[in-house]
C-alpha positions in Angstrom: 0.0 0.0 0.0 3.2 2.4 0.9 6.1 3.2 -1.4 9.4 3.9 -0.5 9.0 6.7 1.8 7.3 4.9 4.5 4.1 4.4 6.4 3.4 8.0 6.4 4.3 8.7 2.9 1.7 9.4 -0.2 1.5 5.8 -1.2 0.7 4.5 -4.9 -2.3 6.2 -5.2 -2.6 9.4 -7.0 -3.4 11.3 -3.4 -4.3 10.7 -0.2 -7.8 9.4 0.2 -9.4 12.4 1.4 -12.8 14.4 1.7 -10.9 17.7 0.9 -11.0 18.3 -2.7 -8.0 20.8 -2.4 -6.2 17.6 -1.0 -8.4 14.7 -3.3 -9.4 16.4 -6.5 -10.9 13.0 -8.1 -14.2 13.4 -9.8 -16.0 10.7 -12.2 -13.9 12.2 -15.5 -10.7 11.2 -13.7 -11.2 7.6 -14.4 -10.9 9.1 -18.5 -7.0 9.4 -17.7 -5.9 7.3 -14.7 -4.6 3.8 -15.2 -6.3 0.3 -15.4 -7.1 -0.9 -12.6 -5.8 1.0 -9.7 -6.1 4.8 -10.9 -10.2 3.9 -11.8 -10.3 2.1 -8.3 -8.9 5.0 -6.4 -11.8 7.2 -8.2 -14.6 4.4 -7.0 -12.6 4.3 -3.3 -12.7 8.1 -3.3 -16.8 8.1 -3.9 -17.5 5.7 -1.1 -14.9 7.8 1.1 -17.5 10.7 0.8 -20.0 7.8 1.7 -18.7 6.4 4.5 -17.9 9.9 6.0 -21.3 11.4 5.0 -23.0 8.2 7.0 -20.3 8.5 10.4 -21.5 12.1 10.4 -25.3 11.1 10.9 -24.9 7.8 12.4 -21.4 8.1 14.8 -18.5 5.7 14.3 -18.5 2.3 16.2 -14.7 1.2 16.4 -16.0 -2.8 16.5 -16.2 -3.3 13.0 -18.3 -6.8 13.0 -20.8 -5.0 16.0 -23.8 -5.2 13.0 -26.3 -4.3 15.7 -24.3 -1.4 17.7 -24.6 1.0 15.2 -22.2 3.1 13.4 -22.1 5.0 10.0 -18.7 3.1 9.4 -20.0 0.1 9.9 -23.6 0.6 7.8 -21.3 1.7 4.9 -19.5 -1.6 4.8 -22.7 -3.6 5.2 -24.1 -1.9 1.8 -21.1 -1.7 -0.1 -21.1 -5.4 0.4 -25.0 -6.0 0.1 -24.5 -3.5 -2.9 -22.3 -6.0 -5.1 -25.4 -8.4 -4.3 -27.7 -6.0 -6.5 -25.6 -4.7 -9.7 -25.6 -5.9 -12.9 -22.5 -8.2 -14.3 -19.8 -5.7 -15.7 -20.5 -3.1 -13.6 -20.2 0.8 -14.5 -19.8 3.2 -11.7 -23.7 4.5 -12.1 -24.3 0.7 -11.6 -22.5 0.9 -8.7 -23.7 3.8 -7.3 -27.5 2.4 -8.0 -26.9 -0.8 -6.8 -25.4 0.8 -3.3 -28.2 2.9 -3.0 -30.8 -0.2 -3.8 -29.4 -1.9 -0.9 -29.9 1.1 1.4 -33.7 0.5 0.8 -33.5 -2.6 1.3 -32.2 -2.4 4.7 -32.8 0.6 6.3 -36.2 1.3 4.3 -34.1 4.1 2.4 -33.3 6.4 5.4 -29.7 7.4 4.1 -30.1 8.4 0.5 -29.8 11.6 0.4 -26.2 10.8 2.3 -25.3 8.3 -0.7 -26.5 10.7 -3.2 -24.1 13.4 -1.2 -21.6 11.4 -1.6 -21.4 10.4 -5.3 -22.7 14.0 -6.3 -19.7 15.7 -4.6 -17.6 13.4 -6.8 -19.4 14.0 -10.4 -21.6 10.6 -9.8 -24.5 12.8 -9.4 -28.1 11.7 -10.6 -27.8 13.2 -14.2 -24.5 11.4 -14.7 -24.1 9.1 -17.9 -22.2 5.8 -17.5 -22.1 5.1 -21.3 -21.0 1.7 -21.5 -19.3 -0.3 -18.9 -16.3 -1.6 -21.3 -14.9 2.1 -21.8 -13.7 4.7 -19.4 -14.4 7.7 -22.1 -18.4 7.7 -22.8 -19.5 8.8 -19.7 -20.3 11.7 -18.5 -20.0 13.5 -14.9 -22.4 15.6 -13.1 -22.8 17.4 -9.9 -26.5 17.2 -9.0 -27.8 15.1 -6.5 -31.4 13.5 -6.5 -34.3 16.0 -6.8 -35.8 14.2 -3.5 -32.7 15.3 -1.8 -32.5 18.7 -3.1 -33.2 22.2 -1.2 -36.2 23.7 -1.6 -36.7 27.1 -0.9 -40.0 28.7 0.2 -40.5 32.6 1.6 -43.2 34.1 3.7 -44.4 36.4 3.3 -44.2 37.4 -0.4 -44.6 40.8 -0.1 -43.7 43.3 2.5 -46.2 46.4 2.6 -46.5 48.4 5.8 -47.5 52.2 6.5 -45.9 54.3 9.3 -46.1 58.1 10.1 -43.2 60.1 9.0 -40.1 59.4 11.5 -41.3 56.4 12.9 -40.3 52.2 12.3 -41.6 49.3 11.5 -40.7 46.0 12.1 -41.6 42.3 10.1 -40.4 38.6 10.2 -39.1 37.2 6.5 -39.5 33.4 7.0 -36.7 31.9 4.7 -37.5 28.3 4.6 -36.2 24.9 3.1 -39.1 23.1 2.1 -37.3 19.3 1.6 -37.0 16.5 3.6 -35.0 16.5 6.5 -32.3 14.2 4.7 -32.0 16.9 1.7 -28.8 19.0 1.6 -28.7 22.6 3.3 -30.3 25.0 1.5 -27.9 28.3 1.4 -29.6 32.0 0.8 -28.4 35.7 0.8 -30.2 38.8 0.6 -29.6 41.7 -1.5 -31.2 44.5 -1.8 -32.3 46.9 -5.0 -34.7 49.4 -6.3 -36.3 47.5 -9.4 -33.9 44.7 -10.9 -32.3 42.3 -8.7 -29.6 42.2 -11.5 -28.5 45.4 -10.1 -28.6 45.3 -6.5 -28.6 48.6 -4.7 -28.8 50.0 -1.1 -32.3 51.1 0.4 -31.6 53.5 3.3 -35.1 52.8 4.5 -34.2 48.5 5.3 -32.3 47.5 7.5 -31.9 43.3 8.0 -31.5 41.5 10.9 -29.2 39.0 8.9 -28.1 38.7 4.9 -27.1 35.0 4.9 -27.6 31.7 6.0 -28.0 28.0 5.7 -31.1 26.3 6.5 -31.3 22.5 6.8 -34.2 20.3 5.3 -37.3 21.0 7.2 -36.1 24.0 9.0 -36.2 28.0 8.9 -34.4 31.0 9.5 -36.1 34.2 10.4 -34.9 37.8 8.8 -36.1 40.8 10.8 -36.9 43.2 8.5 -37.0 47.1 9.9 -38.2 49.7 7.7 -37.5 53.1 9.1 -39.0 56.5 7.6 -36.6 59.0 8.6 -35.3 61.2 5.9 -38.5 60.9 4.0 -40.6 63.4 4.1 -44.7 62.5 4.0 -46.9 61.8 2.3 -44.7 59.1 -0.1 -44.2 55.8 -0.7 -41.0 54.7 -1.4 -40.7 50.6 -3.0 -38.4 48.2 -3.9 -37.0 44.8 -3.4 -35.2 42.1 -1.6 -33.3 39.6 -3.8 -32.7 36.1 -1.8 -30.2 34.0 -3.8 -30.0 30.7 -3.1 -29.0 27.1 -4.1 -32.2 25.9 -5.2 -31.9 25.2 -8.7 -35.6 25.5 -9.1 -35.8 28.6 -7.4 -32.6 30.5 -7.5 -33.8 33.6 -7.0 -36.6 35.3 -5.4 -38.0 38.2 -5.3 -39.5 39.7 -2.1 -41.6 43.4 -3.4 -41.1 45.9 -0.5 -43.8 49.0 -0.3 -43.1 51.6 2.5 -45.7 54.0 2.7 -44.9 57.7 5.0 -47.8 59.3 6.3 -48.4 62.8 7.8 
């Protein structure tokens, strides 16, 4: 497993096995360049490293390896990697692999760590609109980065508008609900709040809002709550001022939205 240097050296893979891309930079398109057999394996080994970690994060680590009924995310990712060569097709691709891994989650946990498989083989260009091509060749397929819709963030706002009235010099204060809408397994959904006039191509300051926060990461299920202030000093009544908050996020679906702001300055 070691070359020359010693125990502690790089060994005969290409890198260290390793959840840090900076460190690990393998992705499915590797295996296009990397020798037969042991450069493809140390792509495949790389994917279930993300695995394995992605399933000690949510399940712990049990150090007794053959304790099937303790627990442990290390040992639950041995147990389907194994049940996992049990359910793929003779000569084997990597999305076969991947599929067959993620058939025997179902099978014996009912499906409860998908989303971490998906995680795990998404990171690493495995993701669910990957192409294996055909088994026999290492250059037909093709990588991708998405994971499962099922486990994807979803983001929802409430309210969708923000309209409030206040006499001139005075404040107002409002919750913005930013919420990711998926399953508890799904990934994080990530959002930040700009603010503009009209076009949220062209973000601008409005000296009338002030936010509690401008970023954050909710997980699936879950919520994070903006204050949003709107403060009439400076403008003289009657007016109404307007304009917009932008909330990027990661939902593919739903990268952007747009949150219509109407401040209103009476007498």
């Amino acid at each position: 497993m070691y070359n020359d240097v010693g125990r502690n050296g790089p060994g005969i893979r290409p890198t260290a096995y390793s959840t840090n891309t900076s460190v690990n930079p393998a992705t499915y398109d590797s295996i296009e360049t990397l020798a037969v057999p042991h450069g493809v394996g140390y792509v495949w080994n790389t994917m279930l490293w993300e695995v394995y970690w992605n399933l000690i994060d949510k399940h712990g680590y049990n150090p007794d390896l053959y304790d099937e009924t303790g627990g442990g995310g290390n040992v639950l990712t041995v147990q389907l990697v194994m049940d996992g060569m049990k359910f793929q097709a003779c000569d084997p691709g990597f999305v076969d692999g991947r599929d067959a891994i993620l058939a025997a989650d179902q099978a014996l946990t009912d499906g409860d760590n998908q989303c971490e498989i998906w995680a795990g083989f998404s990171k690493r260009g495995l993701g669910f609109s990957a192409i294996q091509g055909t088994s026999a060749s290492r250059a037909d397929g093709t990588q991708a980065f998405d994971t499962h819709p099922d486990c994807a963030p979803q983001a929802d706002v409430d309210p969708d508008s923000i309209s409030r009235s206040v006499r001139e010099g005075n404040t107002a204060n409002t919750n913005l609900k930013i919420s990711n809408v998926a399953s508890r397994d799904a990934d994080d959904l990530t959002w930040a709040i700009t603010e503009t006039t009209s076009d949220c191509a062209t973000p601008s300051d409005l000296t009338w809002v002030t936010l509690s926060d401008t970023s954050g990461t909710a997980p699936g299920g879950r919520h994070d709550n903006v204050k949003v202030r709107f403060n009439s000093a400076g403008i003289d009544a009657p007016a109404t001022v307007t304009g917009k908050l932008c909330i990027a996020t990661n939902d593919s679906a739903n990268p952007v939205i747009e949150v219509p702001l109407t401040l209103q300055v009476r007498d």
